[in-house]
N, C-alpha and C positions, 0 to 999 in steps of 0.2 A: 540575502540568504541563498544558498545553493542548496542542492538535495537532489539525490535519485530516488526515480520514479518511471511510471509507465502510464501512456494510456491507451488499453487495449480494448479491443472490440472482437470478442467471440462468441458465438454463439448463438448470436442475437443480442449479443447484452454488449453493453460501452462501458470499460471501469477503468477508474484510477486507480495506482496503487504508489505509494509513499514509503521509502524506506524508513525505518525510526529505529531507534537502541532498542533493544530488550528489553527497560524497565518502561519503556511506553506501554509495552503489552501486558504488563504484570497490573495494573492498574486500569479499570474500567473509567473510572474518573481522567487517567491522563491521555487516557485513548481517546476519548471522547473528544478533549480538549486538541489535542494533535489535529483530530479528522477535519474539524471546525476549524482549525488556524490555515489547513492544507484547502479545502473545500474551493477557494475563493481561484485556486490553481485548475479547479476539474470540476467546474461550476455545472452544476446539472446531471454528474454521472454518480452512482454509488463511488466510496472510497475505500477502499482497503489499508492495511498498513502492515506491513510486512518488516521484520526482524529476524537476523539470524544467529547463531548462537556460534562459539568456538570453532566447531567445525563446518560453520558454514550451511549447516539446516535449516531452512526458511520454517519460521511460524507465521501465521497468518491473522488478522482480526480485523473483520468486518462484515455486513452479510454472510450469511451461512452456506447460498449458494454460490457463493464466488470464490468465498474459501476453501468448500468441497472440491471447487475446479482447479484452485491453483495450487492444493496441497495436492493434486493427483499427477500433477505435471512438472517438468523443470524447470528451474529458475532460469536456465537456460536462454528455453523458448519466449522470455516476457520483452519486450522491445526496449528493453530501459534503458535511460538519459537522465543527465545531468540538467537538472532545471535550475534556472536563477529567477529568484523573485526579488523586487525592490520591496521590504520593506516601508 
């Protein structure tokens, strides 16, 4: 499985963040399951999951504090790669 993602350290905080579709984030139950399936990639840090829509608008869902940070900043600035996991 491949996937971008990030994992960032600011502030004092270390987090992950996982790209996913849209309807990951529409759904608290498939979010959840995403975070858990991704976790084993960013073993130890909160995770984030991040989706963006037509024009390219990042939404965000996880912690409240890390969403507040990365909805205030650019998509830009996040260090993201391309991760390959073996199943």
């Amino acid at each position: 499985m491949t996937f971008d993602g990030a994992l960032v350290r600011e502030q004092g905080v270390t987090f992950g963040i996982v790209v996913v579709k849209n309807h990951v984030l529409n759904s608290s139950g498939e979010a959840g399951r995403a975070i858990a399936a991704f976790r084993p990639v960013f073993p130890g840090v909160p995770l984030v999951l991040m989706a963006q829509d037509s024009r390219g608008v990042p939404t965000y869902y996880g912690r409240s504090d890390i969403v507040q940070f990365l909805a205030s900043i650019s998509p830009s600035r996040i260090p993201w790669k391309q991760y390959t996991v073996n199943n």
